[in-house]
TIGU-913836 format. One record per atom (N, C-alpha, C, O): z, y, x. Coordinates in steps of 0.05 Angstrom, whole numbers, plus 5000, padded with zeros to 4 digits. Atoms other than C-alpha are relative to their C-alpha. Layout:
ZYX;...
//
This chain:
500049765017;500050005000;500050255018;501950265033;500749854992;497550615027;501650234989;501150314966;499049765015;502451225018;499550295016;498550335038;501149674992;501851985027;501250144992;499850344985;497749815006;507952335009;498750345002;500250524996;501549755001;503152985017;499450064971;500350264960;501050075027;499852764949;501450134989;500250314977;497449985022;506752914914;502250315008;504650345005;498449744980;508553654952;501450104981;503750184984;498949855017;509153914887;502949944987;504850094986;497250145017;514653444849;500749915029;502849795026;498050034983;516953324908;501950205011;504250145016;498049754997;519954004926;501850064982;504050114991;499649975026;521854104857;501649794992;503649924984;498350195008;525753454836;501449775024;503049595019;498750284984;527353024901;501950185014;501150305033;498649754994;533153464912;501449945024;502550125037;499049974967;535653124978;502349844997;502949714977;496950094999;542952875005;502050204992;502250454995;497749745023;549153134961;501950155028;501850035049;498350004980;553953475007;501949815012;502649835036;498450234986;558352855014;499949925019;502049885031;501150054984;554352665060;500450135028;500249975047;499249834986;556153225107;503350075011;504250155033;496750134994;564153075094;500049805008;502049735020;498550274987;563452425111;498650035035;499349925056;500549964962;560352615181;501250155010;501350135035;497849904987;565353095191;502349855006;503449835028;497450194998;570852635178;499049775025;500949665035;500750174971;567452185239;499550125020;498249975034;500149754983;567252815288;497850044992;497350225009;502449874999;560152955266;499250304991;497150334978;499549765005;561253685258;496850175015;496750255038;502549884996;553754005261;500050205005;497650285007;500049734993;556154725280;499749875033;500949695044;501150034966;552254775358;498349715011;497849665034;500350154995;549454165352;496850045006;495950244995;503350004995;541454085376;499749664981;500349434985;501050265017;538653645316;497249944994;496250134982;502350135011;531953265304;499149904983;498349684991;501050085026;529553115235;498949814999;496749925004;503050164995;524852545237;499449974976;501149954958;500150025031;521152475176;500950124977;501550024956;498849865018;523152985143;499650134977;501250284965;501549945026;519353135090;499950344991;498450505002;498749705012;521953835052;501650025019;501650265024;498149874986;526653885099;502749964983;503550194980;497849985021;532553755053;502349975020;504150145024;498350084981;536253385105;501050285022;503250375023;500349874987;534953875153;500850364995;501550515013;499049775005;536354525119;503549894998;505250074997;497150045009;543554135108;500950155026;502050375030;498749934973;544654155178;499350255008;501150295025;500749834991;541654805195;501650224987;502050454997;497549825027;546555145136;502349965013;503650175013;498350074982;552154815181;500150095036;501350005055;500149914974;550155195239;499249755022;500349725044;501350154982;546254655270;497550165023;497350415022;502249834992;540054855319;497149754997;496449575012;501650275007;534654395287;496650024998;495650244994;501949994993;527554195296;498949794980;499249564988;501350195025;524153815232;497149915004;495050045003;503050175000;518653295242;498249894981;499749754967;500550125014;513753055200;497149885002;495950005020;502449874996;507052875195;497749934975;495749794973;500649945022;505653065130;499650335002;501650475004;500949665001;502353815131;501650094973;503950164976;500249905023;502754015061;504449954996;505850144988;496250034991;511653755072;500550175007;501550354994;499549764976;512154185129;499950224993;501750374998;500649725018;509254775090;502150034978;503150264978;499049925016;513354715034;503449945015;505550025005;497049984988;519654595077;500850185012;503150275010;499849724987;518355195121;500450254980;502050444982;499349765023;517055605052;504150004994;505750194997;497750045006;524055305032;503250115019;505350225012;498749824982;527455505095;500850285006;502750395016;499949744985;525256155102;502550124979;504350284984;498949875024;528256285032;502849994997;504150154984;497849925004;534556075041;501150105027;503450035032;499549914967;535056395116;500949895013;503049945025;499550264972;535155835159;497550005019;495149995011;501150024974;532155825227;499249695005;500649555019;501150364994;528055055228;497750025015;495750175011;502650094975;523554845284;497649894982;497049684993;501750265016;517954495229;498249995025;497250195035;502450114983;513354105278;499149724987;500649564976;501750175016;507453625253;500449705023;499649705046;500550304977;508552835288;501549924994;503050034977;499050275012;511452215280;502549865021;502849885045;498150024992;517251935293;500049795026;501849815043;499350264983;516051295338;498050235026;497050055040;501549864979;511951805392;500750374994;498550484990;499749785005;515052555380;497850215023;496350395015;500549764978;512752935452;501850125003;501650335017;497349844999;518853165448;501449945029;501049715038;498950064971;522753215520;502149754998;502849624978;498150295001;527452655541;503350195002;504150405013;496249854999;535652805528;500050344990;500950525004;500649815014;533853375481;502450164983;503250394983;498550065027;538353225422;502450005007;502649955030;498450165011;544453105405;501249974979;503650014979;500350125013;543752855342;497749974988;496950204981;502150055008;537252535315;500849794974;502149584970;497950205027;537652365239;496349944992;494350015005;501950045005;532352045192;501249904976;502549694975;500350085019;532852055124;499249874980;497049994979;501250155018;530751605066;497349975017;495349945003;502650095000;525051495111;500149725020;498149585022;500250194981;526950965162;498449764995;497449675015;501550184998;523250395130;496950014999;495449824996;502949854991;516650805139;498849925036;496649865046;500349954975;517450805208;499149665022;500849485022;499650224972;515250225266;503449955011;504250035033;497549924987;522650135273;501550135020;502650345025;499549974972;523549895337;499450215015;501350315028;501549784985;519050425368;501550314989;501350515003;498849715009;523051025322;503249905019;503750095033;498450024985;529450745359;500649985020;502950015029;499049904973;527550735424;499650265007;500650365027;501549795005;524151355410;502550294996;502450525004;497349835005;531151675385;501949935020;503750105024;498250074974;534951325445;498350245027;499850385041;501649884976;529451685499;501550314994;503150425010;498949714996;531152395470;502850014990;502650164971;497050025008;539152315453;500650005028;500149855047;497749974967;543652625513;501249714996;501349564976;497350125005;548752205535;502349994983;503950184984;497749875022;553852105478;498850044972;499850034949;500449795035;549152395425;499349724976;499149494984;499450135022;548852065355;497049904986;495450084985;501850155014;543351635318;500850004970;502349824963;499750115035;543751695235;497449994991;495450134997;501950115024;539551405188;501449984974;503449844974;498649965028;541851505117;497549944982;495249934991;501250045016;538951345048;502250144973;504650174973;498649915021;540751654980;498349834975;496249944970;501450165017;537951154928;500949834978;502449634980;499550055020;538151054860;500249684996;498949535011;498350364999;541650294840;498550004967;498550174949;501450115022;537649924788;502449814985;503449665001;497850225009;543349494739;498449934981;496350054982;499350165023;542749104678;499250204976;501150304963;500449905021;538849474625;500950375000;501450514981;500649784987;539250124663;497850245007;496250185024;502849874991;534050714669;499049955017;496549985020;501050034969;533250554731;498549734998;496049704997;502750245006;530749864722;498350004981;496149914987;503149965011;526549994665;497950125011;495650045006;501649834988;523550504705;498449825016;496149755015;501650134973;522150134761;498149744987;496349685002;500850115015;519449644715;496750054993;494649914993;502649915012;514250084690;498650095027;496250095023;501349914977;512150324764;499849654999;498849604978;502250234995;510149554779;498949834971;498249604968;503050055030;506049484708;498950175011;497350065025;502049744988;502750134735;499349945030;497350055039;500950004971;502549914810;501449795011;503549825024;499250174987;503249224827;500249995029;502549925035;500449914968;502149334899;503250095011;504150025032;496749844993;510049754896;501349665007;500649464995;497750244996;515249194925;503550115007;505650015016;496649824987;521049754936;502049954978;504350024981;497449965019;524649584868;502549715000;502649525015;497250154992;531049194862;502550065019;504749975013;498949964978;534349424925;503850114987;504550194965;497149965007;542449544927;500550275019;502750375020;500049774986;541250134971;502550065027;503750265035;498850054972;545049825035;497849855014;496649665004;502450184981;540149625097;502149905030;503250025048;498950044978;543049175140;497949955017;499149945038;501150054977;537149045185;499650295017;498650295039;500749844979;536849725209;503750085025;504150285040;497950074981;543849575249;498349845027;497949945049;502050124985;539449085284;498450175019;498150125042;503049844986;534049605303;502250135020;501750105044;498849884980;539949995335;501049945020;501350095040;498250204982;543449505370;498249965028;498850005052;501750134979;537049235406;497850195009;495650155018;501349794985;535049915423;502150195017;502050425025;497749894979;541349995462;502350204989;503550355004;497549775014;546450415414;501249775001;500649535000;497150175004;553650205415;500650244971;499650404956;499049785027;558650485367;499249984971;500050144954;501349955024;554650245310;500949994971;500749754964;498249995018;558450405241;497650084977;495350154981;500750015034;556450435165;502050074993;504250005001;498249945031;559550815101;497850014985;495550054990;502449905025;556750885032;502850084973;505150024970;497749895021;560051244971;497149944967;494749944966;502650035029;556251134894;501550264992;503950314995;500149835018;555551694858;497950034972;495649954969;502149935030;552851914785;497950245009;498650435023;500749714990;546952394791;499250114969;499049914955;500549955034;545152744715;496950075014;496450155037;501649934999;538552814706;498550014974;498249834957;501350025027;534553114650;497049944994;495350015012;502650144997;527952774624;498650055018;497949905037;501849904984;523953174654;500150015033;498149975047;499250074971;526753164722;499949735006;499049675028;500250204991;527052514720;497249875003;496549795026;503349995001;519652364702;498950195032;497150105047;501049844970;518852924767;501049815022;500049775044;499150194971;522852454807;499049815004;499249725027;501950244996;518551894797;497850025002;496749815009;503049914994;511652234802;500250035028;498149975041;499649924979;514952444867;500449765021;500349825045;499550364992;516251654891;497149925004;495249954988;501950134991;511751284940;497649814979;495149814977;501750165019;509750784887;498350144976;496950034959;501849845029;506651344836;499250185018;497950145038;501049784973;505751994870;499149935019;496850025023;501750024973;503851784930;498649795021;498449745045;502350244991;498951214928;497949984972;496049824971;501950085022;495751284860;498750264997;499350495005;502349755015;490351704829;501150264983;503250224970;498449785022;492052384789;499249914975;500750014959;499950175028;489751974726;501949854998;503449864978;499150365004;492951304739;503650255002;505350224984;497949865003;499051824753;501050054975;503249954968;499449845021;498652214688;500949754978;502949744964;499350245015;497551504655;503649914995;504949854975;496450124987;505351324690;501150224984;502750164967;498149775014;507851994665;500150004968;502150074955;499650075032;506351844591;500849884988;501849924966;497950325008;509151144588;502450055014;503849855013;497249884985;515051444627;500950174978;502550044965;500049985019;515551844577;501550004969;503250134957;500450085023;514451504519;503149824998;504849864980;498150084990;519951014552;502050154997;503750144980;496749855003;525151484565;500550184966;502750284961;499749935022;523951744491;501749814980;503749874967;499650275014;524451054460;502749905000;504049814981;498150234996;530150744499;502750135014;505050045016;497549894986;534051274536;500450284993;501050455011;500549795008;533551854487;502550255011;501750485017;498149834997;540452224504;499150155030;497450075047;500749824976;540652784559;502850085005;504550064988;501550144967;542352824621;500349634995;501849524980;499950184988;540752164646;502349935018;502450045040;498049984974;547051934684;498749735009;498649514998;500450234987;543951544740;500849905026;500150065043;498150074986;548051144792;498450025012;496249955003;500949974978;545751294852;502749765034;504949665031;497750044976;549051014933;499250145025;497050165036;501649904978;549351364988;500849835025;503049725025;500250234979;548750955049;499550075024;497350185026;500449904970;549251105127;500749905023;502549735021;500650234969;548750815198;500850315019;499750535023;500249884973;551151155250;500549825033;501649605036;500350124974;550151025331;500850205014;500650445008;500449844976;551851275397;499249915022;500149715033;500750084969;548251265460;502049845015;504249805004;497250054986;552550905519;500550345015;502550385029;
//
């Protein structure tokens, strides 16, 4: 399946609203305190991640290599007056100098990436000491849940999708860190409710690899109607409360 997270600039700025602040307490509470820190985005789409840390007095440099991302993350930046490096390239080969960083994160995108090659890739530019995160913020499918109907209707619309079911913990990317030389390697995750009203929600799924950003603007509009029609039918009340987990890996160099 061919994706293009470009495709989707629009609902994606607009409804994929990013990591909640929690996310930012719980790396404080592990010394990860982002005031002075030199941070690297990889994959960073909008920038969501990346404006976190840059709002925390980080000094940060956002990768992507999605144009039409980068644009609307730089617009996003400027607006809330944050100072972000946006540069266009990919995570398993940046150009970026060696012992650059110290901290290189990668949001909801790590299973995009050639793993291996994004971890030795984040070990080459990480000083001595500096920190490896990978995080995910991802909606939990249960038992007669929006969330699994949804996902439901994205593979009737796009057999090709294989991302649904997930519990929104990855243990193999412990693995990737390990055998790219991080010690230190630790996991938390916290669930949270997120509300969301139809419409947002419908944006949040136009904005998802498996619709947005591998299908046609028909076969799209098609998904958006039976989405819809669906959340009319079966999950009429508003907001949507949908369980979300947030999920995170951290590493340190030796």
């Amino acid at each position: 399946m061919q994706v293009d997270f470009g495709r989707t600039a629009a609902d994606y700025v607009r409804y994929r609203a990013g990591f909640p602040a929690l996310l930012f307490d719980e790396l404080a509470a592990r010394d990860v305190a982002p005031a002075g820190l030199r941070v690297l985005d990889l994959g960073t789409g909008t920038g969501t991640l990346a404006r976190g840390f840059a709002a925390r007095g980080a000094q940060v440099v956002a990768l992507d290599p999605a144009e039409a991302l980068l644009a609307e993350g730089k617009a996003l930046a400027e607006a809330a007056g944050l100072d972000i490096s946006f540069r266009r390239g990919r995570a398993e080969a940046t150009g970026l100098a060696d012992a650059a960083f110290d901290l290189v994160s990668a949001g909801q995108c790590w299973h995009w990436f050639d793993r291996g090659a994004a971890a030795g890739e984040a070990r080459r530019l990480l000083k001595p000491g500096g920190r490896l995160l990978i995080c995910h913020f991802d909606w939990i499918p249960l038992n007669g849940n929006v969330v699994a109907a949804t996902e439901a209707l994205i593979e009737a619309h796009n057999p090709a999708w294989r991302w649904g079911g997930g519990s929104g913990v990855y243990p193999r990317w412990l693995r990737d860190a390990a055998e790219a030389g991080f010690a230190g390697i630790e996991t938390f995750s916290r669930d949270l409710v997120v509300p969301y009203a139809h419409e947002a929600w419908r944006g949040r799924i136009r904005a998802s690899a498996g619709i947005g950003g591998c299908l046609s603007a028909a076969a799209v509009s098609r998904f958006d109607d039976d989405l819809a029609a669906l959340l009319a039918r079966d999950f009429p009340g508003a907001p949507l409360d949908v369980p979300h987990r947030l999920w995170a890996l951290l590493a340190r160099t030796p």
